[in-house]
N, C-alpha and C positions, 0 to 999 in steps of 0.2 A: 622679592621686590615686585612691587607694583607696577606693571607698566602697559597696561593696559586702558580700558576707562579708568574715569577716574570717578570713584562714588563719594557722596558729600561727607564731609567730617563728621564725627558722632561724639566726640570728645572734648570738642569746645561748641560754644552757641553763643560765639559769636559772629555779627551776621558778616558774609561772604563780601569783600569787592566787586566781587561780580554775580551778585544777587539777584544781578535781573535776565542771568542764562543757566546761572550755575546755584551750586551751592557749596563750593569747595571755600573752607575758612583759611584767611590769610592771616588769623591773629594772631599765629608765632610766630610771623615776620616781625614781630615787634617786642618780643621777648627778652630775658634778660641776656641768658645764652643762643644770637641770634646769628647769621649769618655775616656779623661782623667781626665776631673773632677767627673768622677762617679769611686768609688774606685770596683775594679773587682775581685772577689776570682782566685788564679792562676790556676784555675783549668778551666776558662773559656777564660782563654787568651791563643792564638793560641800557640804551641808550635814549629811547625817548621813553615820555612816562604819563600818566594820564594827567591831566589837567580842564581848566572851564572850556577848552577849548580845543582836546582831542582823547577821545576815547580809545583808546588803545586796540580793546576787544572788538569793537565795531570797527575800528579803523583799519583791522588786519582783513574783516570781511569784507570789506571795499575794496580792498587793496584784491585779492581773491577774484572777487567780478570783475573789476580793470583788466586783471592780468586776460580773463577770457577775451573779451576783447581787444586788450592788446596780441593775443596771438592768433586769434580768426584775424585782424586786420594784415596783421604780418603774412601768416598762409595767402592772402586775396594781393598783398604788392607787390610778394614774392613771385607768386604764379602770374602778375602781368608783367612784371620787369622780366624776366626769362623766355613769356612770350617777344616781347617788343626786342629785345635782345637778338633772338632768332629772326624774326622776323625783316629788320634792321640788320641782320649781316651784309657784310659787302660782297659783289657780285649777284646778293639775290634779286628775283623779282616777284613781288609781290601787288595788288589789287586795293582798292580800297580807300582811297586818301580821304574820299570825303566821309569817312564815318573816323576815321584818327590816324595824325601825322606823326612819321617816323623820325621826325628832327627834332625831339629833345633826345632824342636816343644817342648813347656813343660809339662812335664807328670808327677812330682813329686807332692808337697801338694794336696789335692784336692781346698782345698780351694785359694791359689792362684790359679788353674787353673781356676776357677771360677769364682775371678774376672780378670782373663786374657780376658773370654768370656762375659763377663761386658762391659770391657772397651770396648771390639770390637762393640759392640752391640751399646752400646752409640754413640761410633763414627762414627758408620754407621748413627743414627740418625741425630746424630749432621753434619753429610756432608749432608744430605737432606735438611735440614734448611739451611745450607752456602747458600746452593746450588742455594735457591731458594732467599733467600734475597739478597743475590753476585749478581745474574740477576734483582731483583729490584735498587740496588745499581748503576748498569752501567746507569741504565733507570735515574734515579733522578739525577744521576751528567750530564748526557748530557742536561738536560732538569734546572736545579739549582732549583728541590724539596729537599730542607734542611729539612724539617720535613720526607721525606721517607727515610733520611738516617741513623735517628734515629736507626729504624732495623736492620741495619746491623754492627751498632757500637755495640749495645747489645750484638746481636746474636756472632758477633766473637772473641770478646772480652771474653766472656763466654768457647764458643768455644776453642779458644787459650789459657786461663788458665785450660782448663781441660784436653785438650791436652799435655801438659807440665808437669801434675801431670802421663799424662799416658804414656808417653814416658820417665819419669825417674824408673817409676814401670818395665815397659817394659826391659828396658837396664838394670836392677839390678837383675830379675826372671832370665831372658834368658840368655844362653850363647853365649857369643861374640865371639866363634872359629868358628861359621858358618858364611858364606856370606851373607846371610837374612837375620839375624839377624843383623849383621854389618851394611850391606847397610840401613835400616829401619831408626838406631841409627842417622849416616851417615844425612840423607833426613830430618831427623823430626827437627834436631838440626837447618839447614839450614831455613827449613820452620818456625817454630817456630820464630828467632831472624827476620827472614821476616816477618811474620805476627805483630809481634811487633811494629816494623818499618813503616809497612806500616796501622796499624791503626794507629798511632800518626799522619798523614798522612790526612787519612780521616778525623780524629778529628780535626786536624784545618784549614781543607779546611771547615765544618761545623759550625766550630766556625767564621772565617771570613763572608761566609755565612749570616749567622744568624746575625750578626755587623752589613752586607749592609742593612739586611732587617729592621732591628729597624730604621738605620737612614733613608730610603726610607717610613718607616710607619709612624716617626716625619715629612720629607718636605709635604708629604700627607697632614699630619694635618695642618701644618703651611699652605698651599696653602689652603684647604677647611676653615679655619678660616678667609685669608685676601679675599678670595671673597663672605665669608658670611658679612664680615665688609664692602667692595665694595656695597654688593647689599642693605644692612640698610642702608648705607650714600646716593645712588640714590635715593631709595625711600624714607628718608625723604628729600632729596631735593625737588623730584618732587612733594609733597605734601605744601611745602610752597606755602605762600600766592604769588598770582601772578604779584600785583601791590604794588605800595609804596606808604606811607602816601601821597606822593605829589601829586602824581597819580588819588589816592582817591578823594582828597580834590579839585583837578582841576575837575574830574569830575563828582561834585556835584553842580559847578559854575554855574549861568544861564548863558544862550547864549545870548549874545548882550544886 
């Protein structure tokens, strides 16, 4: 089995869908015996699909550099919400107002504040991880490693649902009369229905993926099977006998 790079078809010429990275042919996607008489859970059938108006392959590369982005921003909120957090403890005292004030900050329960510096703490984790699978992510769709993108559907798929639990926590603790807080609200909602979006994105640029590669690891088979039947049918050709009864029997005749 194949699961490595993937090298261009040699078997069909007909040209690639994605001809303008690759050269792998998708023309037995449309074949007689094709991947519609194997019934498929809808959870493994692609969900969005290219069109005048989204490019699937390029669309997952986008989605790749967002994600960078999205997890440096998340590392750089994380590490000021944890600061202002400490900082803003009650009983402290601290310097400084006129360079930035401590009152969008929350200082009431202990225990939400506690897990206010939870969520932060995670998320700083959790954009280390983006961070670093987002940069594997870019790597394997330039290259069409479908098995390394595994990781980064896990990882931010995890990532963006717990995100989602901590910006509705976030906007319902805090109050929304300051500007940081607003703006935060603002940014996460946008990112959020993005990240959404564009994992659906990735998911079926790897479920397409994944389709080429089965049927590229069937013509494989099919091709190593008809020249293992090629090389049995020469070799017992050239093993038959080399003359014919008549042959024989002529030359067992005496001479003159």
């Amino acid at each position: 089995m194949n699961y490595g790079r993937k090298t261009p078809s040699t078997y069909r010429s007909t040209p690639s869908v994605y001809s303008h990275v690759t050269g792998r042919s998708s023309s037995n996607l449309h074949s007689a015996r094709s991947m519609k008489s194997v019934r498929i859970p809808w959870y493994q059938k692609p969900i969005l699909h290219n069109n005048e108006y989204l490019d699937i392959q390029k669309g997952a590369i986008l989605v790749g550099s967002c994600s960078i982005f999205i997890a440096i921003f998340t590392i750089a909120t994380a590490i000021f919400d944890i600061y202002c957090l400490a900082m803003a403890a009650p009983g402290s005292t601290h310097y400084g107002y006129y360079i930035i004030s401590y009152e969008f900050v929350y200082v009431g329960n202990p225990h939400v504040r506690n897990t206010l510096i939870v969520f932060a703490l995670f998320s700083l984790i959790g954009g280390l991880i983006i961070l670093v699978t987002s940069i594997l992510l870019v790597v394997a769709l330039r290259k069409e490693y479908e098995r390394k993108i595994v990781p980064w559907l896990w990882t931010f798929g995890v990532f963006t649902a717990f995100r989602l639990f901590a910006f509705l926590f976030f906007s319902i603790v805090n109050d929304l009369i300051f500007a940081y807080n607003i703006l935060m609200t603002l940014v996460w909602i946008l990112i959020i229905c993005g990240s959404i979006y564009g994992w659906l994105v990735v998911y079926s640029l790897y479920l397409e993926l994944s389709d080429l590669t089965k049927l590229e690891d069937l013509a494989h088979l099919r091709m190593g099977t008809m020249a293992s039947l090629n090389a049995s049918t020469t070799h017992s050709l050239a093993g038959s006998r080399p003359t014919t009864p008549h042959s024989s029997v002529t030359a067992t005749m005496p001479i003159g």
